[in-house]
C-alpha positions as a Python dict, from the first residue, in 0.01 Angstrom:
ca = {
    (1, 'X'): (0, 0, 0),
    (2, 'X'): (236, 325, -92),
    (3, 'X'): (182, 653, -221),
    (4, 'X'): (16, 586, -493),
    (5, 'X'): (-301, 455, -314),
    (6, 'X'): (-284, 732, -150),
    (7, 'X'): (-150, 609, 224),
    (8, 'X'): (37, 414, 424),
    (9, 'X'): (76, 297, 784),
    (10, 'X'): (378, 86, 845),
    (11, 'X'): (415, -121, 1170),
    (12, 'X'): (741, -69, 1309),
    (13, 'X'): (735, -366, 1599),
    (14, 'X'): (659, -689, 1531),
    (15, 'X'): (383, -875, 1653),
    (16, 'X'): (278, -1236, 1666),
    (17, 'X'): (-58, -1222, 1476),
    (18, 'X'): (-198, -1595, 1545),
    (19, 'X'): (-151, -1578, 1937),
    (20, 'X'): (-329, -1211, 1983),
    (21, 'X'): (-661, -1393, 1763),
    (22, 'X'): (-636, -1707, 1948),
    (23, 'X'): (-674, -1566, 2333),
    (24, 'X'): (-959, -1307, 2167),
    (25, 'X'): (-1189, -1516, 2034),
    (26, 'X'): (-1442, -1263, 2069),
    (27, 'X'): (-1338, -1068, 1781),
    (28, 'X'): (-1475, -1290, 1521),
    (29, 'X'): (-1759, -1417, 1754),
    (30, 'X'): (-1918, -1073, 1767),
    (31, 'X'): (-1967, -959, 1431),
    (32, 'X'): (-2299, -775, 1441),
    (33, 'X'): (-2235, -594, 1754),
    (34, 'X'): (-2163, -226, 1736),
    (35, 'X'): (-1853, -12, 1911),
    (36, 'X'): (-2005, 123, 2271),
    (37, 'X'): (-1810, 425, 2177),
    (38, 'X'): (-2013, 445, 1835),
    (39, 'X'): (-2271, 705, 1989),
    (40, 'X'): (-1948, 947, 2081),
    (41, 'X'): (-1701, 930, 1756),
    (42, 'X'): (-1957, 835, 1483),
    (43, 'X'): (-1709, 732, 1245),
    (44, 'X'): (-1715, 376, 1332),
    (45, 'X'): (-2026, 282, 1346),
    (46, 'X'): (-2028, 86, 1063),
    (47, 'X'): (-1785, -120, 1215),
    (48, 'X'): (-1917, -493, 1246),
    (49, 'X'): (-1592, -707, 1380),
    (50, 'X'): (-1581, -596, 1771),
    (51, 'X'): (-1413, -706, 2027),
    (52, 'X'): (-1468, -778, 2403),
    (53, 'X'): (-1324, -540, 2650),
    (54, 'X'): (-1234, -619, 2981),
    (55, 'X'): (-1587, -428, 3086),
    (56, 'X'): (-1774, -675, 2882),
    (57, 'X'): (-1844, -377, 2647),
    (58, 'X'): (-1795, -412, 2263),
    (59, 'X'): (-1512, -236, 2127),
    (60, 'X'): (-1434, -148, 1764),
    (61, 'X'): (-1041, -258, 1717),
    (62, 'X'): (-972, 136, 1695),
    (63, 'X'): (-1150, 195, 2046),
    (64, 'X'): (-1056, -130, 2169),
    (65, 'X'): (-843, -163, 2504),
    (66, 'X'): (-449, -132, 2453),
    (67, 'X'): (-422, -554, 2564),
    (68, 'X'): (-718, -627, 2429),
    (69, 'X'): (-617, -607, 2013),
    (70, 'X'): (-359, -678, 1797),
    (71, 'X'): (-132, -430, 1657),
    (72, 'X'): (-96, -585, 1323),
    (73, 'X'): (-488, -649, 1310),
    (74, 'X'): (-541, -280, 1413),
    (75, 'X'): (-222, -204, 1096),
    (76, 'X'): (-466, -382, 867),
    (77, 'X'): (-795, -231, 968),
    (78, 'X'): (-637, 126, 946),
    (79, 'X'): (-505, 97, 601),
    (80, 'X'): (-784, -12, 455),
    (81, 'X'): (-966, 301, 650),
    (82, 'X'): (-735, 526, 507),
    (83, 'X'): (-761, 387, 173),
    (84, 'X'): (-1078, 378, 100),
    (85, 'X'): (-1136, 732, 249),
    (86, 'X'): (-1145, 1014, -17),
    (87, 'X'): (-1129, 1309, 202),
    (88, 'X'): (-1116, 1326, 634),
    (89, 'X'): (-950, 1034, 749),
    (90, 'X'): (-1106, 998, 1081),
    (91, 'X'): (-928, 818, 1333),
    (92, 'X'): (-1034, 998, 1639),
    (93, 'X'): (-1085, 831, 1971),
    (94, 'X'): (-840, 528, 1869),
    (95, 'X'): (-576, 391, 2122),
    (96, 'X'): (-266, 250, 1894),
    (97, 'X'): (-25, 0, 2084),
    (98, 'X'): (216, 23, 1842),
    (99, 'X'): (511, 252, 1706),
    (100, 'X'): (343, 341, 1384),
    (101, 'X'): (395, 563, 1030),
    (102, 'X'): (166, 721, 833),
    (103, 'X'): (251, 877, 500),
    (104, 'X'): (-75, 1043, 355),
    (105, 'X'): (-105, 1143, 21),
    (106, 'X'): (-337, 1334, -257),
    (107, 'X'): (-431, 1639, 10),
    (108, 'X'): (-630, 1401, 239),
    (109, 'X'): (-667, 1522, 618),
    (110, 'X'): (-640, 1324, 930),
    (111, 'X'): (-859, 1336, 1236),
    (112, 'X'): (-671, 1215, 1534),
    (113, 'X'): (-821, 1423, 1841),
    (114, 'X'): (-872, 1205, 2175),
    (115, 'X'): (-649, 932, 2066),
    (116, 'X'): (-390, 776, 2232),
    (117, 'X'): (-80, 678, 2088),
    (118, 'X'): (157, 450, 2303),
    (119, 'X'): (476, 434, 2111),
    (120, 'X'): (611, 660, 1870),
    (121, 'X'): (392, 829, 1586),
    (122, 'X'): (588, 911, 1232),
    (123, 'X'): (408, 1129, 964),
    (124, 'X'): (699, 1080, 709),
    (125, 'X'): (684, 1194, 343),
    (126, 'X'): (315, 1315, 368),
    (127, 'X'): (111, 1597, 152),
    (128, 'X'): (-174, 1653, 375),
    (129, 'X'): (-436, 1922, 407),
    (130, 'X'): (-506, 1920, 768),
    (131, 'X'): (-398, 1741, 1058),
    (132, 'X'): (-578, 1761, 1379),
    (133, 'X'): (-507, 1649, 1686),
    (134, 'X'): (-681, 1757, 1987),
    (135, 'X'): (-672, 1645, 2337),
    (136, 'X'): (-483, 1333, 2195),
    (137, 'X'): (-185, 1190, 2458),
    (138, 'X'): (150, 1139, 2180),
    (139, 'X'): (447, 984, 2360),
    (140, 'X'): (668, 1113, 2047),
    (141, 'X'): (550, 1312, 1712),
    (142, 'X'): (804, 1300, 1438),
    (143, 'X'): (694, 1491, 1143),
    (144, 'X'): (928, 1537, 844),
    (145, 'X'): (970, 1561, 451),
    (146, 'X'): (596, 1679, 457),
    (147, 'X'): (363, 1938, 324),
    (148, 'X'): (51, 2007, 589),
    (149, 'X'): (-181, 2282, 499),
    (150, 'X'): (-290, 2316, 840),
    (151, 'X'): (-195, 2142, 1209),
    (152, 'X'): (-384, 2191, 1464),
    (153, 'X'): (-294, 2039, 1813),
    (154, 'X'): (-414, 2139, 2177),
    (155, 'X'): (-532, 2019, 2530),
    (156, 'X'): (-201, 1707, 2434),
    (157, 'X'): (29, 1552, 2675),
    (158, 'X'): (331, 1529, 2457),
    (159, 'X'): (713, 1495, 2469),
    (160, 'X'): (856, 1616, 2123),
    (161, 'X'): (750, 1732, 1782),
    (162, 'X'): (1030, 1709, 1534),
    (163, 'X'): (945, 1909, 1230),
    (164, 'X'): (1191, 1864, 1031),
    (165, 'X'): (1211, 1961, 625),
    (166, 'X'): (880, 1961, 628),
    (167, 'X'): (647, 2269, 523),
    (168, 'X'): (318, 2427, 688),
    (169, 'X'): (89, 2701, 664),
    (170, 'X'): (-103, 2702, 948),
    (171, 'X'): (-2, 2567, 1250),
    (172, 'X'): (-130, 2611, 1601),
    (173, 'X'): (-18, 2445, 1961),
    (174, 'X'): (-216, 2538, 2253),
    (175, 'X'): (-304, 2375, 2612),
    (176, 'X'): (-26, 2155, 2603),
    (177, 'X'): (22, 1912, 2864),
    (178, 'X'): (-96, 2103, 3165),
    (179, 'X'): (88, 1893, 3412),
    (180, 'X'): (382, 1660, 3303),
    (181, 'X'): (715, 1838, 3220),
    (182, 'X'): (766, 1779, 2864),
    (183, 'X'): (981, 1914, 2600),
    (184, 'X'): (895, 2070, 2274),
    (185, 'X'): (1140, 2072, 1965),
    (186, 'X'): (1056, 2237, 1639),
    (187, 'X'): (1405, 2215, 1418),
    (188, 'X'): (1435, 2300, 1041),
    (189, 'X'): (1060, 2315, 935),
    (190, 'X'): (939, 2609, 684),
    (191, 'X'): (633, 2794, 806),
    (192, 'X'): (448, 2938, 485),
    (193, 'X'): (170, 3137, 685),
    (194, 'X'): (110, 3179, 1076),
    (195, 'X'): (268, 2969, 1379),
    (196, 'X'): (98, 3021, 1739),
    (197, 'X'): (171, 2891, 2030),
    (198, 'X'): (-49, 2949, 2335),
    (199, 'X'): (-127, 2808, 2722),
    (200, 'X'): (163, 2625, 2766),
    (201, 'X'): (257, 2477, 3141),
    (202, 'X'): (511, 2583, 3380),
    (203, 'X'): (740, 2283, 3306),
    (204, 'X'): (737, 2301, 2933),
    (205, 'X'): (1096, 2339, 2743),
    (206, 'X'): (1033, 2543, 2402),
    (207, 'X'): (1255, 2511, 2148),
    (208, 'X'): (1170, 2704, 1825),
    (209, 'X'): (1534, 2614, 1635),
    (210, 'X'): (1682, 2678, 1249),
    (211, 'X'): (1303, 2740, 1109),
    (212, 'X'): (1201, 2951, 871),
    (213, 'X'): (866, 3119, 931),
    (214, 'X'): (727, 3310, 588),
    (215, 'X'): (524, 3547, 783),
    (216, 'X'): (412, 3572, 1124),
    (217, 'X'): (508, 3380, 1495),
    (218, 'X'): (276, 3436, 1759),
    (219, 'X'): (361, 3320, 2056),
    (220, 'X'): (70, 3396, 2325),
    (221, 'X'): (-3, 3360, 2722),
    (222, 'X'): (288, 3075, 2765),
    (223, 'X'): (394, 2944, 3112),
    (224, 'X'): (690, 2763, 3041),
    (225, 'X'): (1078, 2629, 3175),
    (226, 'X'): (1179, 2764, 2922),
    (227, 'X'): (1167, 2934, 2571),
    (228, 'X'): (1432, 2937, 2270),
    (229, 'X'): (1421, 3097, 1930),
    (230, 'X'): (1740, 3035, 1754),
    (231, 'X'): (1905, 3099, 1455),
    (232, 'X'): (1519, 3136, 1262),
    (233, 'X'): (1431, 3326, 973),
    (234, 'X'): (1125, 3512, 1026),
    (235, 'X'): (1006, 3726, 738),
    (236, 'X'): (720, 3886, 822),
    (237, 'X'): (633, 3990, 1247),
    (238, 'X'): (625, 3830, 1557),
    (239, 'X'): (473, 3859, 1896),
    (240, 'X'): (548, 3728, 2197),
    (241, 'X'): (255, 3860, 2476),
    (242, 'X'): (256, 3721, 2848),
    (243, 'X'): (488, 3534, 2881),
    (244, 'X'): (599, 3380, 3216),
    (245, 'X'): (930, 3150, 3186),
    (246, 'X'): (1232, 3141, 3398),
    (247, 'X'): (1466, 3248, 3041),
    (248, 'X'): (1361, 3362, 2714),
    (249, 'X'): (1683, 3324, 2425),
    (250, 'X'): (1599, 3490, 2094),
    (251, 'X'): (1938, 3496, 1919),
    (252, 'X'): (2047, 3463, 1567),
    (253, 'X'): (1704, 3557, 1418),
    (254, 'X'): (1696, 3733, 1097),
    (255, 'X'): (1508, 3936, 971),
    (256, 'X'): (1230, 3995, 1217),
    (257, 'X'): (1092, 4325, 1054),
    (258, 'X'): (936, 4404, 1402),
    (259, 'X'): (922, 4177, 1706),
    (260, 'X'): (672, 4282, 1973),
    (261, 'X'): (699, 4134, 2309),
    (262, 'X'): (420, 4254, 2550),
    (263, 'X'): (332, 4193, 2922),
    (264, 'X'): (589, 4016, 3007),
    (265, 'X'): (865, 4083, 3261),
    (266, 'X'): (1190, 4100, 3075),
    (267, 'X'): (1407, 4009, 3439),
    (268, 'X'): (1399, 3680, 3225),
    (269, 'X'): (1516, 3784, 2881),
    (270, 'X'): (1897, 3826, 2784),
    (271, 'X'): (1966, 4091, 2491),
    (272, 'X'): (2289, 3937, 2410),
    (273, 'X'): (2221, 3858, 1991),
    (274, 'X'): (1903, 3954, 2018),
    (275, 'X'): (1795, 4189, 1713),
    (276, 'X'): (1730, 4469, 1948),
    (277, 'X'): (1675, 4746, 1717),
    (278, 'X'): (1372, 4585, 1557),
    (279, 'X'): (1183, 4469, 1920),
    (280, 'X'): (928, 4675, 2037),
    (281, 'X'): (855, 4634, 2409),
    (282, 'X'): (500, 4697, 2496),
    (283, 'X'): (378, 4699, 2859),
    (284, 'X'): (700, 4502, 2987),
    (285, 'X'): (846, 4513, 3336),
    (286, 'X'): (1220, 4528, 3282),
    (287, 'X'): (1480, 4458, 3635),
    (288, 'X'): (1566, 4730, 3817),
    (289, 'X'): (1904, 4815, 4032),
    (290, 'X'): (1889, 5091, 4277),
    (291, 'X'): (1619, 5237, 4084),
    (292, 'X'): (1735, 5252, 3784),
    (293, 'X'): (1589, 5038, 3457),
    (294, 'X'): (1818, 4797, 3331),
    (295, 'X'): (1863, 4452, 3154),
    (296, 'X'): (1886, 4079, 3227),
    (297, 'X'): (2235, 4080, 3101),
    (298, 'X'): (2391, 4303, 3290),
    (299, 'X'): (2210, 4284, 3641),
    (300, 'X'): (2465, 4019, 3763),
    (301, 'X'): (2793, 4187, 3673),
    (302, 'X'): (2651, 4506, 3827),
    (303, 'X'): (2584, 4352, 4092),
    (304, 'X'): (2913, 4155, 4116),
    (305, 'X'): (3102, 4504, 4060),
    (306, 'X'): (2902, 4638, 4374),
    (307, 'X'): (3010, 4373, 4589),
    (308, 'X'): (3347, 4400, 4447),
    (309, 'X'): (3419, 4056, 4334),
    (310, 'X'): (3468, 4073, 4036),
    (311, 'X'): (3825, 3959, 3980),
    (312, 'X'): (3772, 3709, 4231),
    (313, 'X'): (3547, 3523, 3964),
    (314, 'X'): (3642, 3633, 3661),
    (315, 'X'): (3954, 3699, 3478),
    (316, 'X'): (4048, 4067, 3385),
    (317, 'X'): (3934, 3953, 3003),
    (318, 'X'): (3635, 3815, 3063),
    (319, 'X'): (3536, 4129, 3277),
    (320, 'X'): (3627, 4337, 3027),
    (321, 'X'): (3456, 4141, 2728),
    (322, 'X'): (3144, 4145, 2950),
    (323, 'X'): (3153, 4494, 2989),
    (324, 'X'): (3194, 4567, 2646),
    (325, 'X'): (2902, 4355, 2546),
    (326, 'X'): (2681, 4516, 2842),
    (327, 'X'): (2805, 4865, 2679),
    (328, 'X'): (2700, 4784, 2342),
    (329, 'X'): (2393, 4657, 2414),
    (330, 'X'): (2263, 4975, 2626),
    (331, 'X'): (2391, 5173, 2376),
    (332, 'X'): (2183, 4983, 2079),
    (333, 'X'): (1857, 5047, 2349),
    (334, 'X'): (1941, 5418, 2386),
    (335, 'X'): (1995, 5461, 2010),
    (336, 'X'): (1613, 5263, 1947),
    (337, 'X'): (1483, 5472, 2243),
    (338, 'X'): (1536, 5822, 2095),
    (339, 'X'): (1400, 5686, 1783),
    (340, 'X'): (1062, 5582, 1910),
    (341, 'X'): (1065, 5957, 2162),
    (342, 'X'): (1076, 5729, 2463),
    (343, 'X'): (1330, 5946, 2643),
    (344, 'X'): (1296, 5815, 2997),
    (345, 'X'): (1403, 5527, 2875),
    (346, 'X'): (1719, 5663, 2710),
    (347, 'X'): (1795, 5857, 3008),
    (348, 'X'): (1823, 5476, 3220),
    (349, 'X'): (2018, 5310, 2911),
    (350, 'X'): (2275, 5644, 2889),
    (351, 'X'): (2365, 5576, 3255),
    (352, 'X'): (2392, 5201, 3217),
    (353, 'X'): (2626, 5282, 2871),
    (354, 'X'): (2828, 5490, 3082),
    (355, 'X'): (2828, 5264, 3380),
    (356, 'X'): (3002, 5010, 3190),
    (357, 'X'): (3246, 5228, 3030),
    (358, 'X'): (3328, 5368, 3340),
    (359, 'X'): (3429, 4979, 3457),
    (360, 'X'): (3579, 4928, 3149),
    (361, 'X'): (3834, 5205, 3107),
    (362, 'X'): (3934, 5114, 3532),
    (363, 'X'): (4104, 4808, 3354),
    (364, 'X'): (4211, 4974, 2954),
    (365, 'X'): (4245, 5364, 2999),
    (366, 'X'): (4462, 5599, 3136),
    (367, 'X'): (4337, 5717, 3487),
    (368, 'X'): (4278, 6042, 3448),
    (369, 'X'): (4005, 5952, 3134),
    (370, 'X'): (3853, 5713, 3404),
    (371, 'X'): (3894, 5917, 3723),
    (372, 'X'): (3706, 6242, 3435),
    (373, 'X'): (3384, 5951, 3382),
    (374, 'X'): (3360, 5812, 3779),
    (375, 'X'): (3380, 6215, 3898),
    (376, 'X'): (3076, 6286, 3639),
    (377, 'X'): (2863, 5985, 3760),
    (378, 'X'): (2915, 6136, 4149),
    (379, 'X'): (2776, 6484, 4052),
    (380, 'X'): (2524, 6433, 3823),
    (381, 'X'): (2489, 6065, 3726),
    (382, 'X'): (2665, 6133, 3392),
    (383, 'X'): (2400, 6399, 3348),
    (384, 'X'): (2109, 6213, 3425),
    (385, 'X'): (2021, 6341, 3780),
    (386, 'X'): (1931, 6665, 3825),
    (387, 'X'): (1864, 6634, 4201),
    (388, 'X'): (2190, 6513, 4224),
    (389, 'X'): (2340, 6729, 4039),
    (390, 'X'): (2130, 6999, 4245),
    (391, 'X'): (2247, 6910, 4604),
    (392, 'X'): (2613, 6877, 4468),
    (393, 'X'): (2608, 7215, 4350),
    (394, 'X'): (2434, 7380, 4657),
    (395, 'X'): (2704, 7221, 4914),
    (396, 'X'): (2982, 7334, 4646),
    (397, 'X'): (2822, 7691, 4787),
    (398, 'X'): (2751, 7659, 5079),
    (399, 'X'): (2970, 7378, 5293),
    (400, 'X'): (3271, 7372, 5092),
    (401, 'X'): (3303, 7751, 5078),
    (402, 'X'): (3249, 7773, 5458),
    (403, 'X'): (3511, 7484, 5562),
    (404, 'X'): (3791, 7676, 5359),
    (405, 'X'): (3662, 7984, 5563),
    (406, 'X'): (3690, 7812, 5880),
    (407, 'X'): (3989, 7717, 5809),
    (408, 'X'): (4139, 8057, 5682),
    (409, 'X'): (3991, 8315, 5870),
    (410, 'X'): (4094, 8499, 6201),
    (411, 'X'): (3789, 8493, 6474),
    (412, 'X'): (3759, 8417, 6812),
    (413, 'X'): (3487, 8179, 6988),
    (414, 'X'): (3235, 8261, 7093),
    (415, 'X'): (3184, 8416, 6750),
    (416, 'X'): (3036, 8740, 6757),
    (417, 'X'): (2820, 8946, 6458),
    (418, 'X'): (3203, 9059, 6331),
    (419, 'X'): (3329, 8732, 6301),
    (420, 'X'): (3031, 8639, 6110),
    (421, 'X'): (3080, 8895, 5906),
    (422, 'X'): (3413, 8814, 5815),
    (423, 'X'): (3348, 8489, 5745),
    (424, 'X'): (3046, 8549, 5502),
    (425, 'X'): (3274, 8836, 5317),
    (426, 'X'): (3530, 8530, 5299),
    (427, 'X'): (3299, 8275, 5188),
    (428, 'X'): (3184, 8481, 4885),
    (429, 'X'): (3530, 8510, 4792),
    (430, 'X'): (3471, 8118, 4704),
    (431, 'X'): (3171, 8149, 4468),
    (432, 'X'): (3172, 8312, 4120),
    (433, 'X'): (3044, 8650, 4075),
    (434, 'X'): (2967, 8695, 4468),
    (435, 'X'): (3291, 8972, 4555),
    (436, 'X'): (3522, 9149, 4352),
    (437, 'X'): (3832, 9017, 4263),
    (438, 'X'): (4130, 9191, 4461),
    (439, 'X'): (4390, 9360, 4282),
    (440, 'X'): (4625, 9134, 4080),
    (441, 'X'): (4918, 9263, 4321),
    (442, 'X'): (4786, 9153, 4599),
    (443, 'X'): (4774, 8759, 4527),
    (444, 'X'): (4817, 8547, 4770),
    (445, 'X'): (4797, 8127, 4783),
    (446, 'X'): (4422, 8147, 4932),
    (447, 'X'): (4361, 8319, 4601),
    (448, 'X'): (4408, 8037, 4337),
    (449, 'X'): (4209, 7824, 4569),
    (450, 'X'): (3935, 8037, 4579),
    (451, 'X'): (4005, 8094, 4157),
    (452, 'X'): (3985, 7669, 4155),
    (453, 'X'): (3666, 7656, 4340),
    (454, 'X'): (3487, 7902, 4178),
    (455, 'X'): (3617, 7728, 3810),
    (456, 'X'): (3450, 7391, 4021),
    (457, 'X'): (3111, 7622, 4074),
    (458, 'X'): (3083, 7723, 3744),
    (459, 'X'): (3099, 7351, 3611),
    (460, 'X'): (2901, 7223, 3813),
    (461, 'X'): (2618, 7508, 3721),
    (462, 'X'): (2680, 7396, 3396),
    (463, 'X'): (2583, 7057, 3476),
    (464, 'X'): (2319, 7105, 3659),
    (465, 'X'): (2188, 7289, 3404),
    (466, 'X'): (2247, 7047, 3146),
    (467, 'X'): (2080, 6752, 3361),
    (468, 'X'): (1739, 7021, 3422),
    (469, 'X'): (1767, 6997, 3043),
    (470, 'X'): (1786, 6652, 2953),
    (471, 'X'): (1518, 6599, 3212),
    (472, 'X'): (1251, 6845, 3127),
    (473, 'X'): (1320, 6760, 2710),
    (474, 'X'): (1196, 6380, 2855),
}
C-alpha cells in the first residue's frame, strides 16, 4: 500500500498475529455488535468485527483496550480506512499500541483528536491538508519531509515534535500538557503562513530552532521552563505577549521586521544577539538596580562590581569582554529609544552605557580619562540626575566655601556678629560673581584656591543645568 493509493501505515514492531486472535476469540464471535463508543465518535459505526473489552463492552479494534487487540490487526484495519477514504480520514478516539507511520497522500486530512498513541507516531513523506489532533496523549510526534496545509494540536500531553524539512501554513499548539514536564522541539521546518503557540505549562521546554517562518510567529499567554528561538528566519512579524518562563533566548534571528513582546517581565530575557533594534517592548516590566531600569544581562555583573568581586570570579578579560558587550547593548537600546521619543528610557540606558564604560576604562584607559567619567557619575549621574546634580552644586556653595573659611579666617569663639561677618565676606570670595576680585598685586595662595573653586562652581552650574535639560526635554 504506498503513495500511490494514497497512504500508508507501516508497523514498526513486530507482533505475533496468530496468538493475539487465538486468546480473543471474541473478535470474530461478535460480528454484528456495534462499538459502545459508536454514539461518541460516529465514524465507526459501521464497524461490524468488535471485540470484548475487559468491561464486557464491545469495542471497535480502533476503540478497543491497549491488551485487548492486535497491533498488526489494528495495521490492517487502518489501512484499509485510510484507503478507502477520499477526504477526512477519521481516526479519532483510537488507542494504537504500536510505534506506527503514516505517509498520507493526494491532500487528504487526518482526524486524530482524543487518541492515544503508546509508542512513537511518524508522519513521514506526507502531503496533507489538515492534521488535527486535539486532546490526543503522543508519547513522540516526528513529522518530516511533509507538506501540511494546516496542524492543529491542543489540550495534548506530549514529549517532542520534530518538524523537520517539512512545510506548513497554518499551525497552532495550545493547552499543552498542563501537568507533566515535557519538551517541545521544532528544528528545520518552513512555516508558509502563521505559527501560534499558546497556554503552555510551567514545566514546558520550548525550542523554536533553524526554522524559517514566511510570515508571522505568535507566541501567546505561555507558562513555560523555558523558551528558545534560535538561529530562525522570520520574514514577516512576531509577537510574543505574556509570557511567564524562567529564560527567554531569541538569538540569531533574521530578519524579524518588528518583534513585539508585550506583558511580560523581561528580568527573564537576555539581549545578548538579540535583534534589538527591531523589538518593540510593549507593557514590559524590565529589572531594576537601585532604581534605575536595566537589563537581564547586565544585572549580575553590576551587581558583582558592587560587591566587588569581580576579579575574584572572573579573569580581567572576561570582565572586560562582558563589559563591552553590556556597553554595546545599552547603547543599541538608547539609540532605538530616541527613535521611538521614549526618552525616559534613554535617560536609564545612557547611565547604564556609561556605567560600563566607566568599569571598562578602570582596567584599559589611562586614569585620568577614568577618574574624568567616575567624577561625572558622582555629581550628576553622567548627566542624568538633576537632584543630584542639584544638592552637589548647593554644598559646592555653601559647605565647601564655609570649611575653607573656617579654616582661613581669624575669629575668636564665641563668635560674635564681626566674626560672622568676616566669614560670610570670605565665603563669597569662594563662589563666582559673589565679591570682587582683589587687585592682581595683591595675590596670595588662598587666592588660586578660591580661583579653583569658583572654576568647580561654574561647572558644576553647567551641569546642573544640562541635567534640568535633559530631564525636562523627557
Amino acid at each position: 500500500m504506498g503513495k500511490s493509493r494514497g497512504a500508508k501505515l507501516a508497523l514498526t514492531t513486530p507482533f505475533n498475529h496468530s496468538t493475539y486472535r487465538a486468546k480473543d476469540k471474541s473478535y470474530q464471535e461478535n460480528k454484528t455488535m456495534v462499538c459502545c463508543m459508536a454514539d461518541k465518535y460516529g465514524w465507526c459505526k459501521d464497524i461490524k468485527e468488535t471485540i470484548k473489552g475487559p468491561d464486557g463492552k464491545d469495542y471497535c479494534i480502533f476503540h478497543a483496550p491497549a491488551d485487548s487487540k492486535s497491533p498488526n490487526d489494528l495495521e490492517r484495519e487502518t489501512n484499509n480506512i485510510i484507503e478507502n477514504t477520499s477526504n477526512l480520514i477519521n481516526l479519532s478516539g483510537s488507542i494504537f499500541n504500536c510505534p506506527i507511520r503514516f505517509e498520507i497522500q493526494n491532500n487528504k486530512s487526518l482526524h486524530i483528536s482524543n487518541s492515544t498513541f503508546l509508542y512513537r507516531l511518524e508522519i513521514v513523506d506526507s502531503n496533507t491538508d489538515r492534521i488535527i489532533a486535539h486532546n490526543s496523549k503522543f508519547k513522540t510526534i516526528n513529522i518530516f519531509n511533509s507538506i501540511v496545509n494546516l496542524f492543529q494540536i491542543s489540550k495534548t500531553k506530549l514529549e517532542q515534535i520534530f518538524a523537520t524539512e517539512s512545510t506548513f501554513k497554518y499551525v497552532t499548539i495550545s493547552d499543552i500538557n498542563k501537568e507533566e514536564e515535557t519538551k517541545h522541539n521544532f528544528v528545520e521546518f518552513v512555516l508558509s503562513n502563521i505559527y501560534t503557540f499558546s497556554y503552555f505549562n510551567s514545566k514546558t521546554n520550548l525550542s523554536i530552532v533553524s526554522c524559517t517562518i514566511d510570515k508571522s510567529l505568535y507566541v501567546n499567554d505561555i507558562c513555560s521552563n523555558f523558551l528558545q528561538i534560535y538561529s530562525c528566519t522570520i520574514n514577516g512579524y512576531a509577537v510574543l505577549n505574556k509570557i511567564e518562563t524562567n529564560k527567554i533566548t531569541i538569538s540569531n534571528t533574521i530578519p524579524i521586521n518588528n518583534l513585539e513582546i508585550s506583558n511580560t517581565n523581561l528580568s527573564i530575557f537576555p539581549l545578548n544577539g538579540s535583534p534589538i533594534e527591531n523589538i518593540t517592548f510593549t507593557l514590559c516590566e524590565w529589572p531594576k538596580h537601585k532604581d534605575r531600569i536595566t537589563t537581564k544581562d547586565s544585572i549580575s555583573i553590576i551587581e558583582l562590581i558592587h560587591k566587588k568581586q569581580t576579579y575574584s570570579t572572573l579573569t580581567k578579560k572576561e570582565y572586560t569582554e562582558i563589559l563591552s558587550t553590556n556597553e554595546d547593548i545599552f547603547r543599541r537600546l538608547k539609540k532605538k529609544a530616541r527613535l521611538d521619543n521614549n526618552e525616559l528610557l534613554a535617560s536609564d540606558w545612557h547611565y547604564g552605557e556609561k556605567f560600563m564604560l566607566e568599569k571598562r576604562l578602570w582596567t584599559e584607559a589611562p586614569a585620568l580619562t577614568w577618574l574624568t567619567l567616575w567624577l561625572y557619575r558622582q555629581i550628576s549621574d553622567y548627566g542624568e540626575s538633576p537632584a543630584k546634580a542639584l544638592w552637589v552644586l548647593l554644598s559646592f556653595l555653601s559647605l565647601f566655601p564655609l570649611t575653607f573659611s573656617l579654616f582661613t579666617c581669624d575669629y575668636t569663639f564665641p563668635i560674635d556678629s564681626g566674626d560672622i561677618r568676616t566669614l560670610t565676606n570670605n565665603m563669597l570670595n569662594y563662589i563666582p560673581f559673589a565679591s570682587k576680585a582683589p587687585d592682581s598685586s595683591k595675590l596670595y595662595p588662598l587666592r588660586y584656591l578660591e580661583i579653583f573653586w569658583q572654576t568647580v562652581i561654574t561647572i558644576q552650574a553647567a551641569i546642573t543645568g544640562f541635567a534640568f535639560r535633559n530631564k525636562f526635554r523627557r
